[in-house]
Gaussian input, Z-matrix of N, CA and C with variables (Angstrom, degrees):
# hf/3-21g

backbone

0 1
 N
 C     1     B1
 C     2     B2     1     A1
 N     3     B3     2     A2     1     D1
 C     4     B4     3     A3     2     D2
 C     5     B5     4     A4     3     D3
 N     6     B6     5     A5     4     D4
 C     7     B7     6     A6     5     D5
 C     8     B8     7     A7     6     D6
 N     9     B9     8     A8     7     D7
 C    10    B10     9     A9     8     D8
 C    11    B11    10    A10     9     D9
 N    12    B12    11    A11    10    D10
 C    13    B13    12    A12    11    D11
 C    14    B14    13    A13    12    D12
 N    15    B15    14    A14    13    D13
 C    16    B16    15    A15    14    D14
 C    17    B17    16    A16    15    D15
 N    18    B18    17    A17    16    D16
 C    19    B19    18    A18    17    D17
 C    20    B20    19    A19    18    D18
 N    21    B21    20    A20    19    D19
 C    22    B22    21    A21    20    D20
 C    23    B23    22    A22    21    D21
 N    24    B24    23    A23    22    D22
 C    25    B25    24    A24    23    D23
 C    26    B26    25    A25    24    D24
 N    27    B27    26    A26    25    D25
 C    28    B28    27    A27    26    D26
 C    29    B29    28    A28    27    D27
 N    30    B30    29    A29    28    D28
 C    31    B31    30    A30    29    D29
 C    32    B32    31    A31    30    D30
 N    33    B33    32    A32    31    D31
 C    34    B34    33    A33    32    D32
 C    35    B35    34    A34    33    D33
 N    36    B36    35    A35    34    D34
 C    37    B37    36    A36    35    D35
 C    38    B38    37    A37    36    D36
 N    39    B39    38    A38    37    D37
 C    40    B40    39    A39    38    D38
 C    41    B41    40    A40    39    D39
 N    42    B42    41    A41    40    D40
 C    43    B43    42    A42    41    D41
 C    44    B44    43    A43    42    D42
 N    45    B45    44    A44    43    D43
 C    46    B46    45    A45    44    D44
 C    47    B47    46    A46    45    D45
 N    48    B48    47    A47    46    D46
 C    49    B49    48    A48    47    D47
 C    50    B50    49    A49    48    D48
 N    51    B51    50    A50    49    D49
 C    52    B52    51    A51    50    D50
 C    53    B53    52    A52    51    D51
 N    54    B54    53    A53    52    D52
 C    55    B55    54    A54    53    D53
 C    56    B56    55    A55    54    D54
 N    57    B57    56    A56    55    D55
 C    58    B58    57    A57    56    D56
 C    59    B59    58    A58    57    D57
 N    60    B60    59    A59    58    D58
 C    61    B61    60    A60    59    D59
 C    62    B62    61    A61    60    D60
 N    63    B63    62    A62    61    D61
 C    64    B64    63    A63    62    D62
 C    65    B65    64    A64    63    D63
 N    66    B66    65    A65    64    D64
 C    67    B67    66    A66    65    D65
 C    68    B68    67    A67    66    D66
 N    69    B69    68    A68    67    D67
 C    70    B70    69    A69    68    D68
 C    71    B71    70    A70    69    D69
 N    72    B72    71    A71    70    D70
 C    73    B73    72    A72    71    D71
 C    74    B74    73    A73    72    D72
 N    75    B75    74    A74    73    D73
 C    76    B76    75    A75    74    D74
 C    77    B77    76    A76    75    D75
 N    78    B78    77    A77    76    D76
 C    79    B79    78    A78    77    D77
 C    80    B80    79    A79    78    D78
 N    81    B81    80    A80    79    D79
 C    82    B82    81    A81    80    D80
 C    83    B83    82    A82    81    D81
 N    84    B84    83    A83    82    D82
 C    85    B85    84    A84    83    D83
 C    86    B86    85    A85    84    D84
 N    87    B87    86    A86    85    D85
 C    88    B88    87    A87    86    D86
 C    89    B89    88    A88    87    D87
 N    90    B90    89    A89    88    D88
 C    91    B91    90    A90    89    D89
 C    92    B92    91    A91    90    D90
 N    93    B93    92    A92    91    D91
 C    94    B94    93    A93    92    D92
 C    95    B95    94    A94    93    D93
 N    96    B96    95    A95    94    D94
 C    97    B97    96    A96    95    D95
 C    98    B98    97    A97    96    D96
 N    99    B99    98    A98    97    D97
 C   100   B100    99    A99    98    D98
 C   101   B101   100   A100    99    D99
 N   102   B102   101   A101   100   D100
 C   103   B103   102   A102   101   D101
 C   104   B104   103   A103   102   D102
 N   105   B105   104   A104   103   D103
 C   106   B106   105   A105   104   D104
 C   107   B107   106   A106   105   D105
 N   108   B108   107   A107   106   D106
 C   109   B109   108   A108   107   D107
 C   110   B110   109   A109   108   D108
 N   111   B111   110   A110   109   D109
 C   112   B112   111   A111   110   D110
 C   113   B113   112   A112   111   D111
 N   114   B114   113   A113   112   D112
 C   115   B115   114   A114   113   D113
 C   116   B116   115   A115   114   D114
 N   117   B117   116   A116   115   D115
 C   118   B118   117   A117   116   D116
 C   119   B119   118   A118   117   D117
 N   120   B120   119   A119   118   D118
 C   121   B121   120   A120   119   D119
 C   122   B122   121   A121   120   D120
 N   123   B123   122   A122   121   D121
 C   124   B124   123   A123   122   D122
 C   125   B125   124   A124   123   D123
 N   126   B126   125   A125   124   D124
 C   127   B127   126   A126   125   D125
 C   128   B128   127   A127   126   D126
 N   129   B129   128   A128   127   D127
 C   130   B130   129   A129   128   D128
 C   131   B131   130   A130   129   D129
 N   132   B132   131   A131   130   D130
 C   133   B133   132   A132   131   D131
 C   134   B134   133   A133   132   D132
 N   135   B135   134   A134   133   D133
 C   136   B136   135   A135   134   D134
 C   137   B137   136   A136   135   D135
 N   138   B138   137   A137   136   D136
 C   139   B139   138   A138   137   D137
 C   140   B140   139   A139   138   D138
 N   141   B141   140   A140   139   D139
 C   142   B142   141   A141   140   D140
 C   143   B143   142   A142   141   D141
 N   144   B144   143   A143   142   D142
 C   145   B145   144   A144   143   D143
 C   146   B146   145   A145   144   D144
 N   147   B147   146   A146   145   D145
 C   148   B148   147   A147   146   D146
 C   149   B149   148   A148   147   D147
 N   150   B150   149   A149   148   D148
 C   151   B151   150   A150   149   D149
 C   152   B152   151   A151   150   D150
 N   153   B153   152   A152   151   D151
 C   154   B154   153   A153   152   D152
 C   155   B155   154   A154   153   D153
 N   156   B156   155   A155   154   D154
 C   157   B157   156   A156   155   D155
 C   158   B158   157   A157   156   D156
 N   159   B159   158   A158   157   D157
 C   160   B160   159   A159   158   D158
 C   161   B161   160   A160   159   D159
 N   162   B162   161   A161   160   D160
 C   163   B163   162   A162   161   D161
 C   164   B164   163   A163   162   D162
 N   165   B165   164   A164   163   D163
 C   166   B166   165   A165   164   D164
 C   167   B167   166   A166   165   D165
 N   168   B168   167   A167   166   D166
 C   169   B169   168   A168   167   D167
 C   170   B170   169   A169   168   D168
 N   171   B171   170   A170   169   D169
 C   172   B172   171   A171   170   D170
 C   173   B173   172   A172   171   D171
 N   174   B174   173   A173   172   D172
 C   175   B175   174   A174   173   D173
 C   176   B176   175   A175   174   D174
 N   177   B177   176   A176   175   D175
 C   178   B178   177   A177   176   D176
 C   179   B179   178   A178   177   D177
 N   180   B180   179   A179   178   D178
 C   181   B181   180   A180   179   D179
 C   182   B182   181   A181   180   D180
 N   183   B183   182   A182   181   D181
 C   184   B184   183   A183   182   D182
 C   185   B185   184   A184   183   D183
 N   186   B186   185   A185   184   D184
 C   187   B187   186   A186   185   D185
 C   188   B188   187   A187   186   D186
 N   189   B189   188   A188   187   D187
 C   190   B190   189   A189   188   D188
 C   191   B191   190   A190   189   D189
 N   192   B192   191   A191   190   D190
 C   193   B193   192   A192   191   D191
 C   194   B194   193   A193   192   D192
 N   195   B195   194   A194   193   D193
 C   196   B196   195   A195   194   D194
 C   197   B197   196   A196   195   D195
 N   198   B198   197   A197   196   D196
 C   199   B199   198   A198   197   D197
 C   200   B200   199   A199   198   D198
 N   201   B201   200   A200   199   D199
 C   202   B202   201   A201   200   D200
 C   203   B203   202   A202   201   D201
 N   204   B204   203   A203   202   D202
 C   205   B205   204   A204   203   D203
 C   206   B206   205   A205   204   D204
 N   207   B207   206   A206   205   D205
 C   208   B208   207   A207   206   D206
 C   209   B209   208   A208   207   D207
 N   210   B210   209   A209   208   D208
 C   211   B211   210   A210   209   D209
 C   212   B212   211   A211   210   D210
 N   213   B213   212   A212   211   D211
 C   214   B214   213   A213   212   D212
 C   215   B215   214   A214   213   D213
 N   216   B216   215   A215   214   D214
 C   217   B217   216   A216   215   D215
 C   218   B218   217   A217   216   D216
 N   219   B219   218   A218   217   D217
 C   220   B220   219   A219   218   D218
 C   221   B221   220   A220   219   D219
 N   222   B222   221   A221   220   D220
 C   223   B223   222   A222   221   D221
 C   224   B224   223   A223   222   D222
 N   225   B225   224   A224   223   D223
 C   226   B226   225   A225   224   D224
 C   227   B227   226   A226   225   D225
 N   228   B228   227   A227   226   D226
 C   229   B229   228   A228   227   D227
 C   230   B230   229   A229   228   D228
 N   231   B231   230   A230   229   D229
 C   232   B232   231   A231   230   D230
 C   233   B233   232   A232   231   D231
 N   234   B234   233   A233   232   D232
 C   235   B235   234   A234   233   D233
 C   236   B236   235   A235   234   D234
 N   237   B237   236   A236   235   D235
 C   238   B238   237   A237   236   D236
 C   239   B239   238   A238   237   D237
 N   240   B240   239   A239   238   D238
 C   241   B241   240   A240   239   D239
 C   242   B242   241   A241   240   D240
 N   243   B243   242   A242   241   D241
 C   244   B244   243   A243   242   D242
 C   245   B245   244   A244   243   D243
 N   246   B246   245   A245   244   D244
 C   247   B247   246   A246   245   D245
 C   248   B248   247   A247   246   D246
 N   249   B249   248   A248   247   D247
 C   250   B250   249   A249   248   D248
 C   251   B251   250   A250   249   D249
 N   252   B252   251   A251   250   D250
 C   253   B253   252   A252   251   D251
 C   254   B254   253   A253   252   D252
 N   255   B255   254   A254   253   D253
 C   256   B256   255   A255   254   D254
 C   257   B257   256   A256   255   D255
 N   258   B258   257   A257   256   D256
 C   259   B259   258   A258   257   D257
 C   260   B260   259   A259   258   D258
 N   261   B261   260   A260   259   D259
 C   262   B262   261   A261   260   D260
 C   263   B263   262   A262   261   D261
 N   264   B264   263   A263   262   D262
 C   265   B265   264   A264   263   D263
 C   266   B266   265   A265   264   D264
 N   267   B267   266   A266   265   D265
 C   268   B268   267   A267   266   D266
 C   269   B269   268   A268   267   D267
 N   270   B270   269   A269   268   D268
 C   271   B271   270   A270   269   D269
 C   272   B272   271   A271   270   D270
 N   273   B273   272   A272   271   D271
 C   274   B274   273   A273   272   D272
 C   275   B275   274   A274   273   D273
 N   276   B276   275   A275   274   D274
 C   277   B277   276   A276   275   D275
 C   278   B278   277   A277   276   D276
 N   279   B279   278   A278   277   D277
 C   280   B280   279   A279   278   D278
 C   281   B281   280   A280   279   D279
 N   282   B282   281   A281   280   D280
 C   283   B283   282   A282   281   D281
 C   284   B284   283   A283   282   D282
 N   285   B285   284   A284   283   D283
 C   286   B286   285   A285   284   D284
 C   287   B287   286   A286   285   D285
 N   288   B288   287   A287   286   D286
 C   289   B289   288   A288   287   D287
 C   290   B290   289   A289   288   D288

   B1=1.4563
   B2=1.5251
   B3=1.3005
   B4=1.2133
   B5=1.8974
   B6=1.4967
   B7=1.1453
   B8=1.3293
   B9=1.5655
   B10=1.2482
   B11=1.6241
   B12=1.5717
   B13=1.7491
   B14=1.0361
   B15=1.1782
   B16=1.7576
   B17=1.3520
   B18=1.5060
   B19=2.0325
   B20=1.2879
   B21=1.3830
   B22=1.4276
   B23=1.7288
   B24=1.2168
   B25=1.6879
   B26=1.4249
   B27=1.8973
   B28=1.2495
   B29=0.8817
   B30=1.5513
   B31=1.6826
   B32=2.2707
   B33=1.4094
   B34=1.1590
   B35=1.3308
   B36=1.9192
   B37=1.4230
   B38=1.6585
   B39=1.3821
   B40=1.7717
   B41=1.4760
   B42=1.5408
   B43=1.5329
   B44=1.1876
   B45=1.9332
   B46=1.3206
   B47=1.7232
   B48=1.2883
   B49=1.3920
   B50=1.9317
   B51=1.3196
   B52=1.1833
   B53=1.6802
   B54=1.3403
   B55=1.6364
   B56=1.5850
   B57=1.9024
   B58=1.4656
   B59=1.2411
   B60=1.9681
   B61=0.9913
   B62=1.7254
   B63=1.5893
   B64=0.9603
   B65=1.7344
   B66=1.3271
   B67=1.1541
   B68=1.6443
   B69=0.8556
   B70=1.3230
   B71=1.8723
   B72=1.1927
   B73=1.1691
   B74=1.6385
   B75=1.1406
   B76=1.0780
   B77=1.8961
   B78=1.1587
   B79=1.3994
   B80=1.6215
   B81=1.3183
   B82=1.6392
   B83=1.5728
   B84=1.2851
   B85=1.2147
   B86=2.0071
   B87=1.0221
   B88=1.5669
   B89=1.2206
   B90=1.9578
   B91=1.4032
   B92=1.4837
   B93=1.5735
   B94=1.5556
   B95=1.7265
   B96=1.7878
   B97=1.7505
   B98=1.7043
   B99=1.4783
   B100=1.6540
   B101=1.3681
   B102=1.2994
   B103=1.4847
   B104=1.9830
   B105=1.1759
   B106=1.0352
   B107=1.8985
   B108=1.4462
   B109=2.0000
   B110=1.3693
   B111=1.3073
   B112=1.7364
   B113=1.2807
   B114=1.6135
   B115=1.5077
   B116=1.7404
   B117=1.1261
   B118=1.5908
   B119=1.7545
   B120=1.3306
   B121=1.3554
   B122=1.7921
   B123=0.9918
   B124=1.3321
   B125=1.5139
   B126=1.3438
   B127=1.4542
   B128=1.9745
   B129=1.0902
   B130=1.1969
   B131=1.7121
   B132=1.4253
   B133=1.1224
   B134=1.8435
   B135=1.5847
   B136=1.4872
   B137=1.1077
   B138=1.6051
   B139=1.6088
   B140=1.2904
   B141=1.4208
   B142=0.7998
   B143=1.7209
   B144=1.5284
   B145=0.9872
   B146=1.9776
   B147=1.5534
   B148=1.3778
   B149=1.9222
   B150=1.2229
   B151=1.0441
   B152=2.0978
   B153=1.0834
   B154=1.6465
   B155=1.9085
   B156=2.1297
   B157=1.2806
   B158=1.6069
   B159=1.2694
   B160=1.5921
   B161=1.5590
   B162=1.6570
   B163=1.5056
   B164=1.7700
   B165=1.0687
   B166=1.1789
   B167=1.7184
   B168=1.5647
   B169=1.6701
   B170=1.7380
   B171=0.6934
   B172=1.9782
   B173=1.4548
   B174=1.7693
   B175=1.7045
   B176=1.3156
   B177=1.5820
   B178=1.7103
   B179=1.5989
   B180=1.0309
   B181=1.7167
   B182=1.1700
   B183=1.3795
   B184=1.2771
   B185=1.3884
   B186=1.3554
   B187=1.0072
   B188=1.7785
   B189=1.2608
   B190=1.3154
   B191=1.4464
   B192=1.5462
   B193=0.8014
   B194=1.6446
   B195=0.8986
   B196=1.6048
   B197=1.6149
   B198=1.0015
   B199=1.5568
   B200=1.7949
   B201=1.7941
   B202=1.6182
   B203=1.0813
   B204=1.1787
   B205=2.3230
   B206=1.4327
   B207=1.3219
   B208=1.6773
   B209=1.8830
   B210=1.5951
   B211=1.5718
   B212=1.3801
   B213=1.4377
   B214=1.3297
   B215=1.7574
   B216=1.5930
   B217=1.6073
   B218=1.3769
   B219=1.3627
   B220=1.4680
   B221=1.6700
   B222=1.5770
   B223=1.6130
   B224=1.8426
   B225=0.9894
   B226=1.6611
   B227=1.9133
   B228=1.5065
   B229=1.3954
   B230=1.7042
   B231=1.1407
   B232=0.9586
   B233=1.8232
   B234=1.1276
   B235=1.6878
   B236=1.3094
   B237=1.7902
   B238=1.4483
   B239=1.0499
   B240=1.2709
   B241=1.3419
   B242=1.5368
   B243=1.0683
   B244=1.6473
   B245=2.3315
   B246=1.5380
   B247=1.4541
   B248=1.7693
   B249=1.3147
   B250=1.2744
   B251=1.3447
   B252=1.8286
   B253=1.2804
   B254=1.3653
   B255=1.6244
   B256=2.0202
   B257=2.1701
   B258=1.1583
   B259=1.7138
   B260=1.3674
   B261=0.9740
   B262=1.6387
   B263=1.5256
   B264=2.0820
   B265=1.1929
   B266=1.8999
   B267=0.8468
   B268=1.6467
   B269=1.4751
   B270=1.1314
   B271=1.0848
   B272=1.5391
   B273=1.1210
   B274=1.5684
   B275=1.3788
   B276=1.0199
   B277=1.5955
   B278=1.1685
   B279=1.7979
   B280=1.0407
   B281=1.9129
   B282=1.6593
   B283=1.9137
   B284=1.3281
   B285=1.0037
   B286=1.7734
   B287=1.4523
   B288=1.3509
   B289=1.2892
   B290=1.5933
   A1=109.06
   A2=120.67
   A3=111.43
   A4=104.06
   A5=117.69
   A6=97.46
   A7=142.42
   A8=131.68
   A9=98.00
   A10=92.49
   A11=95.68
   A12=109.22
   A13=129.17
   A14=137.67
   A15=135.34
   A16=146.65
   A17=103.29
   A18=88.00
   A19=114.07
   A20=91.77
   A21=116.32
   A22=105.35
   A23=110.10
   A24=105.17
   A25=84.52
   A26=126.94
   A27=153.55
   A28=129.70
   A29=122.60
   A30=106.50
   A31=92.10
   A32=81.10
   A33=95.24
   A34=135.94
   A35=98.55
   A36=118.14
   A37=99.81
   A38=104.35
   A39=103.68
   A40=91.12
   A41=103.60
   A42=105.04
   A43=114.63
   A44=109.01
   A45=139.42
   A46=105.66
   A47=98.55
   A48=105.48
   A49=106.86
   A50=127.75
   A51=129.65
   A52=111.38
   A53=118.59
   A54=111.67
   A55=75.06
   A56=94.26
   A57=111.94
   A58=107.49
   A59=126.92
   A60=143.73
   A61=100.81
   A62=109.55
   A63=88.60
   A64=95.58
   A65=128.26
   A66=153.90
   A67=152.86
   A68=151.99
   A69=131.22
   A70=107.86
   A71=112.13
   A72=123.31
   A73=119.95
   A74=122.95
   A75=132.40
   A76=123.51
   A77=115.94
   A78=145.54
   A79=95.13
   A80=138.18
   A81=137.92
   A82=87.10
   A83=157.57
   A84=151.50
   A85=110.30
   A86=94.30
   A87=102.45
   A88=93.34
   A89=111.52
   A90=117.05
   A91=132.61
   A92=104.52
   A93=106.17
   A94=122.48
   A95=76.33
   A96=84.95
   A97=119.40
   A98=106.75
   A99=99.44
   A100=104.89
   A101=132.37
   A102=139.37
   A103=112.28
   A104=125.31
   A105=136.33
   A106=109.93
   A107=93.57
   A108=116.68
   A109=112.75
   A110=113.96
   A111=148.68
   A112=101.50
   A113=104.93
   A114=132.17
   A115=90.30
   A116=93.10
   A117=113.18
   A118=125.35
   A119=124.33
   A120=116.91
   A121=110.58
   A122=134.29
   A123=128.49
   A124=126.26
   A125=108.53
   A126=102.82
   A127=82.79
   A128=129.16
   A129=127.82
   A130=87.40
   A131=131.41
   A132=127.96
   A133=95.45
   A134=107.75
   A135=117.33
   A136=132.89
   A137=113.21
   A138=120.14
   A139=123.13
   A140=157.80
   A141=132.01
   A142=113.26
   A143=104.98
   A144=125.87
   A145=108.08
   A146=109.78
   A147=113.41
   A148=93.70
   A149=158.74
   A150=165.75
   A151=122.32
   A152=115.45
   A153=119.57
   A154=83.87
   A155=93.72
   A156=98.19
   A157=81.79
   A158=103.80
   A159=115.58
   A160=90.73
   A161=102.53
   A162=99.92
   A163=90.27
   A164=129.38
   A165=143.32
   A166=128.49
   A167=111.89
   A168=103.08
   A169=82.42
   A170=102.39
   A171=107.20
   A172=107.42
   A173=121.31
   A174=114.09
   A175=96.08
   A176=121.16
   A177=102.68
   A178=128.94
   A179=105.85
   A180=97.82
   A181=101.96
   A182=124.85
   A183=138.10
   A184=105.63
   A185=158.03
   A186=166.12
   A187=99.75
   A188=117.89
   A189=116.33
   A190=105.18
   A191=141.70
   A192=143.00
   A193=118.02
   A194=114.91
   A195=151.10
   A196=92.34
   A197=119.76
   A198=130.38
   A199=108.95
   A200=87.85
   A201=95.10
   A202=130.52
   A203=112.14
   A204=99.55
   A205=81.20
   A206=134.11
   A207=139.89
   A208=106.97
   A209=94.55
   A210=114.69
   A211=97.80
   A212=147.59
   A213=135.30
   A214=96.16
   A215=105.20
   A216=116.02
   A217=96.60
   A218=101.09
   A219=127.57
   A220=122.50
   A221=111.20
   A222=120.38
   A223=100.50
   A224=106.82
   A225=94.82
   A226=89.43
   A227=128.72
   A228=115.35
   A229=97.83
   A230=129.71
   A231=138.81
   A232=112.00
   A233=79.79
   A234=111.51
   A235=122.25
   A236=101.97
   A237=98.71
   A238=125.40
   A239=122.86
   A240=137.52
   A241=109.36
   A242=110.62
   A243=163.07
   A244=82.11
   A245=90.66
   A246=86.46
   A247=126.44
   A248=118.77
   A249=109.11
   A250=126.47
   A251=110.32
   A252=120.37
   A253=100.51
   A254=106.66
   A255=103.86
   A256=69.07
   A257=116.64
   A258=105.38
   A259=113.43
   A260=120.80
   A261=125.40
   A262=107.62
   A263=100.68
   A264=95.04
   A265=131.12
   A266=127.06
   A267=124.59
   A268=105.36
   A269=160.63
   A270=153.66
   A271=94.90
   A272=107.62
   A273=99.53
   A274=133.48
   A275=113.15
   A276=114.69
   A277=115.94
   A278=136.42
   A279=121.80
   A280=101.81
   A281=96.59
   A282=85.95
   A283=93.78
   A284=145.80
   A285=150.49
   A286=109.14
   A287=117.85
   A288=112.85
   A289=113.94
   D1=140.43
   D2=-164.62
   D3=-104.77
   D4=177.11
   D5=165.09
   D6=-118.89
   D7=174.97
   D8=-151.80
   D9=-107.11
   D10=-170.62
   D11=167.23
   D12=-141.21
   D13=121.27
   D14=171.88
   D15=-91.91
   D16=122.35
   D17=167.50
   D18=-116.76
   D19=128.86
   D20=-163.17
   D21=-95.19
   D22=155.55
   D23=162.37
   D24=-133.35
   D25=153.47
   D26=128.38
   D27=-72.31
   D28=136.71
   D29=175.10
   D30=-134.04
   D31=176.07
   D32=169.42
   D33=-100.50
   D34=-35.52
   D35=153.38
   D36=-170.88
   D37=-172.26
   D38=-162.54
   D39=-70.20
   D40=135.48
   D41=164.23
   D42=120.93
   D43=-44.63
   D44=-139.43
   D45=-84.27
   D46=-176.96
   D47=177.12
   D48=-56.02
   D49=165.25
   D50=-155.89
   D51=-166.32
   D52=128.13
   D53=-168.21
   D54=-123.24
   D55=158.28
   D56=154.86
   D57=-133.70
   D58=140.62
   D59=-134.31
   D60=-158.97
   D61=151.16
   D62=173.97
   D63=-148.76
   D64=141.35
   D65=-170.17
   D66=-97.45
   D67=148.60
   D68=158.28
   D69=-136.77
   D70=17.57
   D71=149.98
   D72=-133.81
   D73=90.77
   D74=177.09
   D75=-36.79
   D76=-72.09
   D77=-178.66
   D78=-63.97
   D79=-61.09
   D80=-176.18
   D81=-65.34
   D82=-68.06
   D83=-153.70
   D84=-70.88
   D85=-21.11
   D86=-170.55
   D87=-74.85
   D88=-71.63
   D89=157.65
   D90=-7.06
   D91=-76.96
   D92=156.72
   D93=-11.60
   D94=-77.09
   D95=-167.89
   D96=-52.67
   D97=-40.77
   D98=-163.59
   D99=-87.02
   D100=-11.77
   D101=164.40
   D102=-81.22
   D103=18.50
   D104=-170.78
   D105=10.70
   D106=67.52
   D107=179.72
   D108=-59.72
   D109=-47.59
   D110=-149.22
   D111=-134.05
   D112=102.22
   D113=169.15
   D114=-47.01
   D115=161.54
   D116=169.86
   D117=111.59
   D118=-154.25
   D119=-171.13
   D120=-66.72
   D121=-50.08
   D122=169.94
   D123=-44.67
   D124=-28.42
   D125=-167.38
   D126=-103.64
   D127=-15.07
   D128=-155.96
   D129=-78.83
   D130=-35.87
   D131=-123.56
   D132=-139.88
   D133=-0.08
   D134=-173.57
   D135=71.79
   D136=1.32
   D137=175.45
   D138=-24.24
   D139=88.27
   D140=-161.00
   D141=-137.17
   D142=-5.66
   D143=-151.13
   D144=-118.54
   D145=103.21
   D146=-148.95
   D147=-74.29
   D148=53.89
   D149=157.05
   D150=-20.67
   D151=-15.46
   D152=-173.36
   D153=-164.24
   D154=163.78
   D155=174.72
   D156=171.26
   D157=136.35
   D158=172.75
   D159=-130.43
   D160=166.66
   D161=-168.17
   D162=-137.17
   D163=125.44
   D164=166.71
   D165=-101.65
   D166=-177.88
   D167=-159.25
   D168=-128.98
   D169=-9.33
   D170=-160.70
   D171=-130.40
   D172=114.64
   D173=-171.58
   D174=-68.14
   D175=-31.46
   D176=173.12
   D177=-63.65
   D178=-15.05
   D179=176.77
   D180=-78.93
   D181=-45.70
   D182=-174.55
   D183=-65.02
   D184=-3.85
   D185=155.24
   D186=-80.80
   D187=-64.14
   D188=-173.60
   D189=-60.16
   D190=-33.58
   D191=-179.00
   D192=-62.45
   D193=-41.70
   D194=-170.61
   D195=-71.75
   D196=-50.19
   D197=-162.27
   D198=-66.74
   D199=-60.39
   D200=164.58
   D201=-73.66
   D202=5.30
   D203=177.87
   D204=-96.32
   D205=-44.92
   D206=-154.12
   D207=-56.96
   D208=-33.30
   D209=-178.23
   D210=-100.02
   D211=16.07
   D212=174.25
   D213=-105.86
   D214=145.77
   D215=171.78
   D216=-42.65
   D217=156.99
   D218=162.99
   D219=-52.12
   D220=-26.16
   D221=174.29
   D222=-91.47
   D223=-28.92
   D224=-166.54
   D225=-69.81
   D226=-33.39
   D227=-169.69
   D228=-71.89
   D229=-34.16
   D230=-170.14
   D231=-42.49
   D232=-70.20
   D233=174.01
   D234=-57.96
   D235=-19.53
   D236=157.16
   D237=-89.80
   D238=-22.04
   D239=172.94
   D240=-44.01
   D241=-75.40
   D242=-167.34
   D243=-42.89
   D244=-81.81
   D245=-173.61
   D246=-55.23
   D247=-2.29
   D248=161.02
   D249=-130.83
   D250=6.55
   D251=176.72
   D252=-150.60
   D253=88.48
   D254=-154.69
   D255=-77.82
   D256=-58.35
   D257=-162.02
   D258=-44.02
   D259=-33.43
   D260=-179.59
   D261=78.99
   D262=41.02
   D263=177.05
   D264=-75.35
   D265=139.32
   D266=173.90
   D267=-15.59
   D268=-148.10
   D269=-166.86
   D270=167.53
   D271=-48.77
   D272=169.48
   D273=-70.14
   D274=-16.49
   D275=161.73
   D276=-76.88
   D277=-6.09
   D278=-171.17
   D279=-106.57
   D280=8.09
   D281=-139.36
   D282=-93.84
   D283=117.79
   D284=137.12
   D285=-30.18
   D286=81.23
   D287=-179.94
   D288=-78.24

């Protein structure tokens, strides 16, 4: 079985401030974030709320991937958000890890 990789976005609430992250444990990193584990911008800012997530086979795509939403305007993340989670529900409460 091979392993996987993630890019994640956080939010705080719809609209709100928003981190992108990238992973190879999905569920321990989510954790992280909404239990504020790891000083820094997420816990600084209440991220808590897992909102976007693509799942990859390769940490380099997943790095390149990660790279370009980080370098996309503030509306293009939006809009990604938006097109697969118009509610801006938690994502982690729904996810069967």
């Amino acid at each position: 079985m091979s392993e996987q990789f993630y890019v994640y976005i956080m939010a705080n609430k719809r609209n709100g401030t928003i981190y992108i992250g990238v992973t190879n444990n999905l569920a321990r990193r989510v954790y992280e974030h909404a239990n504020s584990l790891v000083p820094g911008f997420t816990s600084r800012y209440g991220l808590k709320m897992l909102v976007y997530y693509e799942v990859f086979d390769s940490i380099s795509l997943a790095i390149q991937r990660e790279t370009s939403l980080k370098r996309w305007p503030r509306r293009w993340k939006l809009e990604l958000i938006e097109k697969t989670n118009p509610q801006w529900k938690d994502l982690a409460e729904e996810a069967a890890w």
